[in-house]
C-alpha positions as CSV (number, residue, x, y, z in Angstrom):
1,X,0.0,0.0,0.0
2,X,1.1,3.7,-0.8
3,X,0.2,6.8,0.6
4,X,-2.7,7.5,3.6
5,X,-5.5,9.9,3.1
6,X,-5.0,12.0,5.8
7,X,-7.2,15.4,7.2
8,X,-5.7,18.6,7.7
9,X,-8.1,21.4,8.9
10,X,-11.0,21.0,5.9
11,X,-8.7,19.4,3.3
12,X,-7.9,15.7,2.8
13,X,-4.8,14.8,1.6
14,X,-3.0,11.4,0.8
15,X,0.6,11.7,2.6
16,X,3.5,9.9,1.6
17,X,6.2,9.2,4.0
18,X,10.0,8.8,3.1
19,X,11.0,6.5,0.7
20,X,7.1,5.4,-0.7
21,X,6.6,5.5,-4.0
22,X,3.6,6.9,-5.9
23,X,1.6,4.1,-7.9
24,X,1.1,4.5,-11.8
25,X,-2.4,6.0,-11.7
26,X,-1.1,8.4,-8.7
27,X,2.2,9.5,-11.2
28,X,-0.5,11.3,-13.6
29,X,-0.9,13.9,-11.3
30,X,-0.7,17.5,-12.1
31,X,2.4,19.0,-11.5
32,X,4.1,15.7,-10.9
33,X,7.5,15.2,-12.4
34,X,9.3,11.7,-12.6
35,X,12.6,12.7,-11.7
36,X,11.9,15.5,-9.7
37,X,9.8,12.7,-7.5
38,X,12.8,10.8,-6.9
39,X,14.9,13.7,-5.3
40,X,12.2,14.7,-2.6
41,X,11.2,11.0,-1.7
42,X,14.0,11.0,1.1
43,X,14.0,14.9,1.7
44,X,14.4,14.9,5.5
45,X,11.9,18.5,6.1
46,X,9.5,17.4,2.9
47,X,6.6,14.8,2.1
48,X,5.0,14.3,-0.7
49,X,0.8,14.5,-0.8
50,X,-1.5,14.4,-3.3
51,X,-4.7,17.0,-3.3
52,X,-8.2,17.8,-4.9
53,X,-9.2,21.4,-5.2
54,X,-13.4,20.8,-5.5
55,X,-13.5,17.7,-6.7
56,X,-12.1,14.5,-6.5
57,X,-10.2,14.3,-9.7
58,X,-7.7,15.6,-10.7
59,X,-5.3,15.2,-8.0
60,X,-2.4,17.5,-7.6
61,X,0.9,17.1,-6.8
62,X,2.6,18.5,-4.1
63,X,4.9,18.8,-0.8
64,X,4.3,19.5,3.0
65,X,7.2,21.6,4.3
66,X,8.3,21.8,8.1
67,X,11.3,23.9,9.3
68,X,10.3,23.6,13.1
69,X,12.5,20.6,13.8
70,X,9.5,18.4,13.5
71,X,10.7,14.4,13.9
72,X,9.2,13.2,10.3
73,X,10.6,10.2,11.0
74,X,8.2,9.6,14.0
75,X,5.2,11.5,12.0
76,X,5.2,8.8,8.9
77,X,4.7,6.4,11.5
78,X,1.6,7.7,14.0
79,X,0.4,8.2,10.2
80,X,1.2,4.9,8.9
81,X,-0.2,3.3,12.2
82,X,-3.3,6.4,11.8
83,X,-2.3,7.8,15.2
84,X,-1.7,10.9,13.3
85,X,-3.5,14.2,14.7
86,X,-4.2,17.3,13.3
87,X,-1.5,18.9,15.7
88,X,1.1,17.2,14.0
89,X,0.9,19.4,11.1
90,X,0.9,22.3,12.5
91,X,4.1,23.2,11.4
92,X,3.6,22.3,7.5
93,X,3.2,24.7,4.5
94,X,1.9,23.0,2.0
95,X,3.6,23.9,-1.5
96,X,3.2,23.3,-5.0
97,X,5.8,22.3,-7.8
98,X,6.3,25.4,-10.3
99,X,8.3,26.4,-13.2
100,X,9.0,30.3,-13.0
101,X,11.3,32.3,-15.5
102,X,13.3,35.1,-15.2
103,X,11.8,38.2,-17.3
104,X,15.3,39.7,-17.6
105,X,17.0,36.2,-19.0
106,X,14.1,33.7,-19.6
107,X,16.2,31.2,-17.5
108,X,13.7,28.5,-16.6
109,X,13.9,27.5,-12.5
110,X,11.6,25.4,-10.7
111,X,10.6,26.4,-7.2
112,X,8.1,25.0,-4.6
113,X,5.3,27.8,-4.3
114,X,3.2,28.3,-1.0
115,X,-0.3,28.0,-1.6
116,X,-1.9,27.3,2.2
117,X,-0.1,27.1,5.6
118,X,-1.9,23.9,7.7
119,X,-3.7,25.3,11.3
């Protein structure tokens, strides 16, 4: 099994803790990237989820951030084990792959964008 649907103030989201891979069907996702997958899969301050604006398709691709200290380690497993509380995510911004360019140079980068911040 891969990722948990999880609840974070009115917004579900499936988590993925360190090292899970997403499953085919989960890969379509807007604004998922193959490669760019595999680098934050171990990030140790970054997991993956997977979102719905209004409805439930499409899902969209993209990261909880913590820079509290927060164990991760510990989290993937009360949300593995669904111990997980909305408290533990208090410290998460949620953020979205992005491609921006530079008006001055057109160089291409690709950033995480804030969209929400978790209660």
């Amino acid at each position: 099994m891969t990722g948990r649907l999880i609840r974070i103030g009115d917004r579900y989201v499936t988590y993925f803790a360190s090292g899970e891979q997403l499953l085919p069907g989960e890969s379509e996702s807007i604004g998922f990237d193959f490669a760019e997958d595999a680098d934050l899969r171990a990030h140790p301050r970054l997991r993956r989820v997977l979102t719905t604006l209004i409805r439930p398709e499409p899902k969209i691709y993209g990261v909880l951030h913590w820079s509290d200290g927060s164990d991760l380690a510990a989290l993937d497993q009360k949300v593995q084990g669904g111990t997980a509380e909305e408290g533990d995510f208090a410290g998460a911004v949620f953020a979205e792959p992005r491609t921006i360019v530079c008006r001055a140079c057109e160089a291409q980068v690709r950033v995480l964008a804030v969209e929400f911040i978790g209660e």
